[in-house]
ROSE-4610 file (N, C-alpha, C; in Angstrom, 1 decimal, always signed):
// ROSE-4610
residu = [X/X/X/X/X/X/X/X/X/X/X/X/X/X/X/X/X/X/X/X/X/X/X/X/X/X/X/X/X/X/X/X/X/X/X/X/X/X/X/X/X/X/X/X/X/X/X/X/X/X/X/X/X/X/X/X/X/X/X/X/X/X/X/X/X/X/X/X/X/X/X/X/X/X/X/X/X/X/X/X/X/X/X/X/X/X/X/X/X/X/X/X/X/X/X/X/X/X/X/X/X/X/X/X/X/X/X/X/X/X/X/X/X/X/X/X/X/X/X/X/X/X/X/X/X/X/X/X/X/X/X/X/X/X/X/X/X/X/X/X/X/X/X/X/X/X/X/X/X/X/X/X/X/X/X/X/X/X/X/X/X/X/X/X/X/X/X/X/X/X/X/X/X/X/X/X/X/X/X/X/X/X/X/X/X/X/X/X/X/X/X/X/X/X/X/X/X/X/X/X/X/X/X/X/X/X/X/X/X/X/X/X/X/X/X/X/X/X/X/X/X/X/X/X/X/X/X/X/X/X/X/X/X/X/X/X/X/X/X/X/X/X/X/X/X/X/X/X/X/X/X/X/X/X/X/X/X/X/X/X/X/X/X/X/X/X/X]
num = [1/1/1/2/2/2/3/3/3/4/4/4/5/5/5/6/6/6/7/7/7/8/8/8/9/9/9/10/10/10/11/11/11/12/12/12/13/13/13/14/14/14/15/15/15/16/16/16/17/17/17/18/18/18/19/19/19/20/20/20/21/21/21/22/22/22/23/23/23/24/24/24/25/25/25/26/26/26/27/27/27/28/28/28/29/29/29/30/30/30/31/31/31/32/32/32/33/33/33/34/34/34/35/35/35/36/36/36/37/37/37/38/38/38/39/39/39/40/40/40/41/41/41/42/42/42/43/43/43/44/44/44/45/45/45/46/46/46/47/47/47/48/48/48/49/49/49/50/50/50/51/51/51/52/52/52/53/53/53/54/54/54/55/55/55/56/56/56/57/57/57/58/58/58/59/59/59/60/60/60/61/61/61/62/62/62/63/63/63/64/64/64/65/65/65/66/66/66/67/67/67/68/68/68/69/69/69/70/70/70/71/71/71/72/72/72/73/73/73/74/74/74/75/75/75/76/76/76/77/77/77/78/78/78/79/79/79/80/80/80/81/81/81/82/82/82/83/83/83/84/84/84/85/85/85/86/86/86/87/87/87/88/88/88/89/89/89]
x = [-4.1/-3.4/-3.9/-4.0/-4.1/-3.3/-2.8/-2.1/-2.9/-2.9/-3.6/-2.4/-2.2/-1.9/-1.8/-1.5/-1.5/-0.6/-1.1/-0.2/-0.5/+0.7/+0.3/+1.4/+0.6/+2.0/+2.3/+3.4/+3.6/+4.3/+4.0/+4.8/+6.4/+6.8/+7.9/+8.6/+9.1/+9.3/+10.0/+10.9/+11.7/+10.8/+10.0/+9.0/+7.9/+7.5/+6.4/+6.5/+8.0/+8.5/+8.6/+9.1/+9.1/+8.0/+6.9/+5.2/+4.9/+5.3/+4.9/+5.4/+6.8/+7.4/+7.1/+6.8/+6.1/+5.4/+4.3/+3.4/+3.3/+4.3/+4.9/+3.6/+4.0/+3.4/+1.5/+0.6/-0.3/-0.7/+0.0/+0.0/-0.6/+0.9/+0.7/-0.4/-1.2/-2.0/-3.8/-3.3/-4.5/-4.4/-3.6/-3.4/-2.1/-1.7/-0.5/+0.3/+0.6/+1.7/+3.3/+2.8/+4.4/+4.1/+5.1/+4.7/+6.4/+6.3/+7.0/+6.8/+7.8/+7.5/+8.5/+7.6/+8.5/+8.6/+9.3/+9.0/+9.9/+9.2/+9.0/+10.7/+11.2/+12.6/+12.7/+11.8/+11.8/+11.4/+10.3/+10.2/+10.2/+10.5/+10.6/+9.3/+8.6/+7.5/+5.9/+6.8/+5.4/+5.5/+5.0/+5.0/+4.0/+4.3/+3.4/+4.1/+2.7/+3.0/+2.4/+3.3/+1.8/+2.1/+0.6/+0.8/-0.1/+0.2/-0.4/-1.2/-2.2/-3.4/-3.2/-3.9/-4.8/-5.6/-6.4/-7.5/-8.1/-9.4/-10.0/-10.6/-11.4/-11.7/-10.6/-9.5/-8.7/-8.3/-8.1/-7.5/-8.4/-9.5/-10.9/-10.9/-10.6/-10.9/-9.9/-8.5/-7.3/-7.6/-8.2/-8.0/-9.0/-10.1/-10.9/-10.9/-10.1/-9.8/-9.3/-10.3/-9.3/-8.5/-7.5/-6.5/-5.1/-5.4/-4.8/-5.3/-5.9/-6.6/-5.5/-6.0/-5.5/-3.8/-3.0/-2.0/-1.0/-2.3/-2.1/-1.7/-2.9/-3.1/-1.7/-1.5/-0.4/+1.0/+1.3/+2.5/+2.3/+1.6/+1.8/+1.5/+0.6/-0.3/-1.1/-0.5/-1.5/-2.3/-3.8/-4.8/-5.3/-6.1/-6.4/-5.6/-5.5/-4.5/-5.6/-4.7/-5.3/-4.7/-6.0/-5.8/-6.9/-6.0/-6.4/-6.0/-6.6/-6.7/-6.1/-5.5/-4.9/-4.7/-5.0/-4.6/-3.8/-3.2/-2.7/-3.5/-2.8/-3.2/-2.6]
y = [+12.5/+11.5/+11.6/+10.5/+10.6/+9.5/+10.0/+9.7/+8.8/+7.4/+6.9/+6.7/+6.9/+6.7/+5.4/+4.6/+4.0/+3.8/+3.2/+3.8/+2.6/+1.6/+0.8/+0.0/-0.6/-1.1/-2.8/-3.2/-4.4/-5.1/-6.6/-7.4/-7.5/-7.7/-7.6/-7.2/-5.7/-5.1/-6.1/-6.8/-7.7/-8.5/-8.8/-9.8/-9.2/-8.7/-7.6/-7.0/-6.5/-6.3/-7.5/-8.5/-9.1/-10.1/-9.6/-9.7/-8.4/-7.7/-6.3/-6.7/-6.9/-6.6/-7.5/-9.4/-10.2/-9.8/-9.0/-8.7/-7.4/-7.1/-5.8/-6.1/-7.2/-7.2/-6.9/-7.6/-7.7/-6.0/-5.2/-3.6/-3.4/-3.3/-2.8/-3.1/-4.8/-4.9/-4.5/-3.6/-3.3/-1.4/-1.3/+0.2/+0.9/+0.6/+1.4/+1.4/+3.2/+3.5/+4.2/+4.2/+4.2/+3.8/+4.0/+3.8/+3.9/+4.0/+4.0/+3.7/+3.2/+3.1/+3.4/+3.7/+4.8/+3.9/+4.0/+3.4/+4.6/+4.9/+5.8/+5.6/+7.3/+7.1/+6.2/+6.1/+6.0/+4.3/+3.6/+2.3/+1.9/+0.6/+0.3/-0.6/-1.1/-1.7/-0.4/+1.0/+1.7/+2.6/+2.1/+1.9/+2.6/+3.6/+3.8/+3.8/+3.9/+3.9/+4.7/+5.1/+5.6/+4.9/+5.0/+4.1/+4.9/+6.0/+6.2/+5.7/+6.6/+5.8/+6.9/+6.1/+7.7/+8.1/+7.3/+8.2/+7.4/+8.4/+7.5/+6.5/+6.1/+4.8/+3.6/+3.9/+2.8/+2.8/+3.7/+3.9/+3.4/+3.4/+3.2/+1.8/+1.2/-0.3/-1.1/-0.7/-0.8/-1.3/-0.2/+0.1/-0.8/-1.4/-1.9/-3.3/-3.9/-5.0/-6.3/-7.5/-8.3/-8.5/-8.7/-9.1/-8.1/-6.8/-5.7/-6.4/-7.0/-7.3/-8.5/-9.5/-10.8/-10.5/-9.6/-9.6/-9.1/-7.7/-7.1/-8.3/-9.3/-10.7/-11.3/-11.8/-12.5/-11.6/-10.5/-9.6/-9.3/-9.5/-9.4/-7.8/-7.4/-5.7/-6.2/-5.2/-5.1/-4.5/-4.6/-3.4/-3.5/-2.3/-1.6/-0.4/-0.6/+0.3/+1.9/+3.2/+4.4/+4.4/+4.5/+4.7/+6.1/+6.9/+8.3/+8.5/+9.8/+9.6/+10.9/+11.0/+12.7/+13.3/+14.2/+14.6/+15.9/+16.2/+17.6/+18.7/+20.0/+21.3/+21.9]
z = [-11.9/-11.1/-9.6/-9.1/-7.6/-6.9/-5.6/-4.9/-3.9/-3.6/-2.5/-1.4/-0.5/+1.2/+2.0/+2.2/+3.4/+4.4/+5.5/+6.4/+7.3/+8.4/+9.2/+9.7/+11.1/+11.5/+10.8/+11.0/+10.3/+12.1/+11.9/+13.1/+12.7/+11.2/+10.9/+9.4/+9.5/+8.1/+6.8/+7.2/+6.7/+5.4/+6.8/+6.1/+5.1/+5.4/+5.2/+3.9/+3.8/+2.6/+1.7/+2.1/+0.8/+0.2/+0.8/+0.8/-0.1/-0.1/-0.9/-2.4/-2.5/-3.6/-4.2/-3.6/-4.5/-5.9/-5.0/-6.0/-6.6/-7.3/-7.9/-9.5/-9.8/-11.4/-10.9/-10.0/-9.5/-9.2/-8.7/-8.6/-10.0/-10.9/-12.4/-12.6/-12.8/-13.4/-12.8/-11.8/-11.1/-10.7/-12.1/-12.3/-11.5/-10.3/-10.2/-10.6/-11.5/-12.2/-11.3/-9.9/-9.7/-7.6/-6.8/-5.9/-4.8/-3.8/-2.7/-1.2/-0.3/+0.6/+1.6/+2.8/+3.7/+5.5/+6.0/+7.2/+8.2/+9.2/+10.6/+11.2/+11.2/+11.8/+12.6/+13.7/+15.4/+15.3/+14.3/+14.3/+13.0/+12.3/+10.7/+10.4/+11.7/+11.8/+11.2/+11.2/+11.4/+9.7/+8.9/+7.4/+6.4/+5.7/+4.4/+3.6/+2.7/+1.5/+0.3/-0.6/-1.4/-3.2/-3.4/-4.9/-5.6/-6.8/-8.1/-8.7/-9.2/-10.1/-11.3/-12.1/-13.5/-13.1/-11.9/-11.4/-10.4/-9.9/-8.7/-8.5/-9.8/-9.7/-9.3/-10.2/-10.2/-8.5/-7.8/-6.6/-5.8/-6.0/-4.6/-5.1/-6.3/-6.7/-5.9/-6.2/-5.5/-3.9/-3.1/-1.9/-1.3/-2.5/-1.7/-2.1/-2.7/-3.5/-2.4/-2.7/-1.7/-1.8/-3.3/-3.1/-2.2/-2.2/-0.7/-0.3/+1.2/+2.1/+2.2/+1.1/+1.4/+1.6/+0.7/+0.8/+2.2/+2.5/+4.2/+5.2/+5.2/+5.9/+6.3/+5.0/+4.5/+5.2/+4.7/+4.9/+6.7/+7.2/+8.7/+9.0/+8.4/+9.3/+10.3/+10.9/+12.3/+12.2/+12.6/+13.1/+11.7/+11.7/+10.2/+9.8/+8.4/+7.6/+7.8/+7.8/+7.7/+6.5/+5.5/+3.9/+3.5/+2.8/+2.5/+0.9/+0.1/-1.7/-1.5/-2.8/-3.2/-4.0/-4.2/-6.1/-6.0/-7.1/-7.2/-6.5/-5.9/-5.4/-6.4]
């Protein structure tokens, strides 16, 4: 299993969120088997996340996929996402 990371600010969580959860089925069908998302005590604008793979390929395909990209666009991120991979210790 590996864990992929992202992390970023959004212009407005509200929104942002319901840009994410749209494409809940588009996740599945691009391998993520589970996922969550966290937003910063101190701002709700400052957001990660992390989404499950079976493995690395699926996660680097994920991460580097336009439709993330297009959807970041769309959902209102700012800047560039800090995206990091992880697996079991």
């Amino acid at each position: 299993m590996v864990r992929m990371f992202v992390r970023h600010h959004v212009a407005d969580y509200p929104a942002w969120r319901a840009v994410y959860d749209s494409i809940d089925d588009t996740r599945a069908g691009m391998g993520v088997t589970d996922h969550a998302v966290f937003c910063s005590i101190d701002d709700e604008r400052d957001v990660t996340a992390w989404h499950d793979f079976d493995g690395e390929g699926a996660a680097r395909a994920f991460a580097a996929s336009p439709v993330l990209r297009e959807t970041m666009e769309r959902a209102g991120v700012q800047g560039a996402p800090q995206i990091w991979f992880t697996t079991s210790a």
